[in-house]
C-alpha positions in Angstrom: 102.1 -21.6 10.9 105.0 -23.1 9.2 103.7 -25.0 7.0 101.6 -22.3 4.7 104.9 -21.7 3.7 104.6 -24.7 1.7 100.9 -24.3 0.4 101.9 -22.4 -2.8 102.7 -25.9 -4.1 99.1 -27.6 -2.9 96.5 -25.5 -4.9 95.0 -26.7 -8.0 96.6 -25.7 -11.7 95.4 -22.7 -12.7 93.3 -21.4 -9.4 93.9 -17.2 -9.5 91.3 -16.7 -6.2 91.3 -18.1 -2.8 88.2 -16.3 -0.5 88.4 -17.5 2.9 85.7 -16.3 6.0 86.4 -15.9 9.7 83.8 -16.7 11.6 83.1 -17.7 15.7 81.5 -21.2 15.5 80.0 -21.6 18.8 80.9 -20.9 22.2 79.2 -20.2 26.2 77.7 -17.1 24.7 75.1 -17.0 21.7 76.6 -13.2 20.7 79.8 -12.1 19.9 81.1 -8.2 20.3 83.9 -8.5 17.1 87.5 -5.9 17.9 90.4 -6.0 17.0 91.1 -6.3 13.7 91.9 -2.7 12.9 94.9 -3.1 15.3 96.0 -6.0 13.4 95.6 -4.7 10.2 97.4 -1.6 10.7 100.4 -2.7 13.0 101.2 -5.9 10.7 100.0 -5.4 7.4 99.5 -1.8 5.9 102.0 -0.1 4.0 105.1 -2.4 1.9 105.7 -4.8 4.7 107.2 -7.0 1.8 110.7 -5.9 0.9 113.8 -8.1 0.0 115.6 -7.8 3.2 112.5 -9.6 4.8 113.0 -12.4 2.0 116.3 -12.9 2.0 116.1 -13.7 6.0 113.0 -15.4 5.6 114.0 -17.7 2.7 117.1 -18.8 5.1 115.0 -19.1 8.5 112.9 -21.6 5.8 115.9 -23.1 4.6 116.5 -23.9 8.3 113.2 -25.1 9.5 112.4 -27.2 6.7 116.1 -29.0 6.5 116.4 -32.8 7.5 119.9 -34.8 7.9 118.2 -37.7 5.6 116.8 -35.5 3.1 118.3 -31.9 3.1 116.2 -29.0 1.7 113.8 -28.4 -1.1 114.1 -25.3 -2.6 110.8 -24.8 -3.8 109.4 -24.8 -0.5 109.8 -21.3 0.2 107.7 -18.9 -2.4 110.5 -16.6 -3.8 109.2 -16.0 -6.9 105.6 -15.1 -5.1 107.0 -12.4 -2.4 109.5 -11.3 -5.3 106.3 -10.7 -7.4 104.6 -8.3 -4.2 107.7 -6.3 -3.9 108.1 -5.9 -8.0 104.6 -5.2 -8.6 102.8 -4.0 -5.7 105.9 -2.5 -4.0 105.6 -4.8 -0.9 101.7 -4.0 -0.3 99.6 -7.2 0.6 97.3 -7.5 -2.2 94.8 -8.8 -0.6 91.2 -7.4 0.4 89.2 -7.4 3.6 85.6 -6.6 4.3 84.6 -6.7 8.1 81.8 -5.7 10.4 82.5 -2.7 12.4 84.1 -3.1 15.2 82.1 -3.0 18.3 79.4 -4.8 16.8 77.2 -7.6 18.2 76.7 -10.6 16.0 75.2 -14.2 16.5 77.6 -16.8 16.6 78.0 -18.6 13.1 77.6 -15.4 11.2 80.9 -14.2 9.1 83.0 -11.6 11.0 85.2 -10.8 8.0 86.2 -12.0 4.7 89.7 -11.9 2.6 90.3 -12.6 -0.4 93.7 -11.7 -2.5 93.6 -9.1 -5.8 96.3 -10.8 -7.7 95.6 -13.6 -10.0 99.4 -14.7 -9.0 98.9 -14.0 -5.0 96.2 -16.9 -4.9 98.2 -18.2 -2.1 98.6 -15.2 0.2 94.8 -15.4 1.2 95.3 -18.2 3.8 98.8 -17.7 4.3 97.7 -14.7 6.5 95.5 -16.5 8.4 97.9 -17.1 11.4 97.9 -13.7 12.1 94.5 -12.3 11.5 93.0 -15.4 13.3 94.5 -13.3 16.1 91.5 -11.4 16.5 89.8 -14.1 18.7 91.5 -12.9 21.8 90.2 -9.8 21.9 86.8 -10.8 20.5 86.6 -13.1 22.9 87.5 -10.7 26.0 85.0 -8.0 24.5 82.6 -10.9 23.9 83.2 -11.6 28.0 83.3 -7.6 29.4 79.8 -7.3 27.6 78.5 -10.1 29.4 79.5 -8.6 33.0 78.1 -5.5 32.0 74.7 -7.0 31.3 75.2 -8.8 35.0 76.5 -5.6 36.3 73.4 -3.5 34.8 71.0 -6.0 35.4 71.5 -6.5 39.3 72.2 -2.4 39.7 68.8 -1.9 37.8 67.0 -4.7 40.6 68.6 -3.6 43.7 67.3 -0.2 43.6 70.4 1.7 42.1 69.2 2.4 38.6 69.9 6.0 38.6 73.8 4.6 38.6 73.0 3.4 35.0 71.8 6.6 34.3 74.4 8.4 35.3 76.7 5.9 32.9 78.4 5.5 36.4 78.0 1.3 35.6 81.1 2.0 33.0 82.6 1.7 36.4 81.6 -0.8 37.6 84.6 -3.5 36.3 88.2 -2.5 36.3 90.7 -3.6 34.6 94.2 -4.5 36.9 95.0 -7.5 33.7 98.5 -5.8 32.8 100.1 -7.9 35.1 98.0 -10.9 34.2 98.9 -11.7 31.0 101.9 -13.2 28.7 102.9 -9.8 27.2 102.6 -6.5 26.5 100.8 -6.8 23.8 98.0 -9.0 25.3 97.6 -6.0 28.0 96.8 -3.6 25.2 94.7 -5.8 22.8 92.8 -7.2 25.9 92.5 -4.0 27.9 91.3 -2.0 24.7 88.6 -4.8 24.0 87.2 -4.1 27.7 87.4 -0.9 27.0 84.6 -1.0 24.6 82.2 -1.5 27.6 83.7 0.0 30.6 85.7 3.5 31.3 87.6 2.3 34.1 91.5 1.0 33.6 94.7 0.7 35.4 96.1 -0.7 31.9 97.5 2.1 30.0 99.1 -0.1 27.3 95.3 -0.4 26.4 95.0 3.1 26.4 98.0 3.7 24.4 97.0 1.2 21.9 93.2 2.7 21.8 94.3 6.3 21.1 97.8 4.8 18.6 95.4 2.3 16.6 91.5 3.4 17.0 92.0 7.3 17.2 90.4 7.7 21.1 91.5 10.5 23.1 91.3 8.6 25.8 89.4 5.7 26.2 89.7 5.0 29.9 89.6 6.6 32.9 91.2 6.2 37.0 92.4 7.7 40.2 95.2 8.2 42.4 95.6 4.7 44.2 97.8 3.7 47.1 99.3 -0.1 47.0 100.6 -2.0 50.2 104.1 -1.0 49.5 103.4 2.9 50.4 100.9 2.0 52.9 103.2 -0.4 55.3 106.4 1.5 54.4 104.7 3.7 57.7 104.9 0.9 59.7 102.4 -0.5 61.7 102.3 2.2 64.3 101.6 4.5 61.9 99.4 3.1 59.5 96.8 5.8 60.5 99.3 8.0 59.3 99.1 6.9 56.0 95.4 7.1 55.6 95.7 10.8 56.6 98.5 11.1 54.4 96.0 10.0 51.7 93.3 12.6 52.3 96.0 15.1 52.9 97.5 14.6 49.2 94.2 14.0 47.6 91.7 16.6 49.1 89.6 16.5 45.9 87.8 14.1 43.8 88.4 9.9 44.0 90.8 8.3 45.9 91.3 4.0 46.1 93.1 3.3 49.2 94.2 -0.1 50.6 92.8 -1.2 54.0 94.0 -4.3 54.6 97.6 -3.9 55.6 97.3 -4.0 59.6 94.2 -3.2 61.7 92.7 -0.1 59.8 
């Protein structure tokens, strides 16, 4: 948010600790599976992500922002001396420190999730400046939150219609998957949200999810699919021939699992 930038200036004389909590405060469900925040942590803020490139273009993209015909620009709006001060003395680490639950847990709403706090006496105002991004982590809280809900459905109705060796087998990881890439604003939303349903199913056509579970979370592979036809490769036989195509199916995938469209004609 643009105007943390300005916050340095707000805080009491003298304050040295700001410890701030993330929590989910209520919602449709009473429990909430937490993921995500390893991603986060290690994609936007491990290592010296501080360095004076990055404050030299931030300080003008401030200067900008923050700029009005009437009354021009501030200068102390933007924190030099603060992000000078990481870069000198912590050579562009974040000193800042975050306890969590582990991921994949299952908490009652209106219990903490994580807390941050900074390590610096003189970084009292990098605490809630990074709440922007780490308050990220709802997304994919909330879609694990969500695919551990369908599972209980999924689980439940298998177990009272007479299918329970299914759960047995752990063939109701299965049971829900995920097409989303192509459902969502970016990228990025496809991994973070297809690696937070990953925590409860196997089954995913989203390999960004995949790629971000094995980059960011160490999993060899984290979900699982099958050759698959789509409508393009099943009418490019033409009607006539749409029979064809399903042979051409079994033909090319003797073995194992197959998905195959069937509602391009008259199959």
């Amino acid at each position: 948010d643009s105007y943390k930038v300005t916050h340095h200036l707000q805080y009491p004389p003298q304050t040295s600790v700001v410890y701030s909590y993330f929590e989910c405060r209520g919602g449709l469900f009473h429990d909430v599976c937490f993921f995500g925040l390893q991603y986060l942590l290690k994609k936007y803020m491990v290592g010296p992500v501080v360095t004076p490139a990055k404050i030299q273009e931030a300080e003008r993209m401030v200067a900008a922002h923050f700029s009005t015909p009437l009354y021009g620009y501030d200068k102390r709006l933007f924190n030099r001396a603060g992000w000078e001060h990481i870069v000198r003395h912590h050579r562009g680490h974040l000193p800042v420190k975050i306890k969590a639950v582990p991921e994949g847990t299952v908490v009652p709403y209106k219990n903490v999730l994580f807390t941050l706090e900074n390590t610096d006496p003189k970084c009292y105002w990098l605490t809630n400046y990074l709440e922007t991004l780490l308050v990220q982590v709802w997304y994919p809280t909330t879609v694990s939150t969500q695919s551990r809900e369908q599972h209980k459905i999924i689980r439940k109705y298998l177990q009272e219609t007479g299918t329970p060796e299914v759960v047995e087998k752990g063939l109701d990881m299965f049971k829900l998957h995920d097409f989303g890439f192509r459902g969502v604003s970016s990228v990025e939303s496809a991994a973070i949200g297809g690696a937070a349903h990953l925590v409860h199913f196997l089954g995913t056509d989203t390999m960004a999810a995949v790629v971000m579970a094995n980059t960011y979370y160490h999993a060899p592979c984290a979900g699982f699919s099958i050759p698959a036809s789509e409508h393009s490769t099943m009418t490019s036989w033409g009607k006539k021939q749409e029979v064809d195509a399903m042979r051409n199916m079994l033909t090319q995938y003797p073995k194992g699992l197959v998905a195959c469209v069937s509602d391009s004609y008259d199959i």
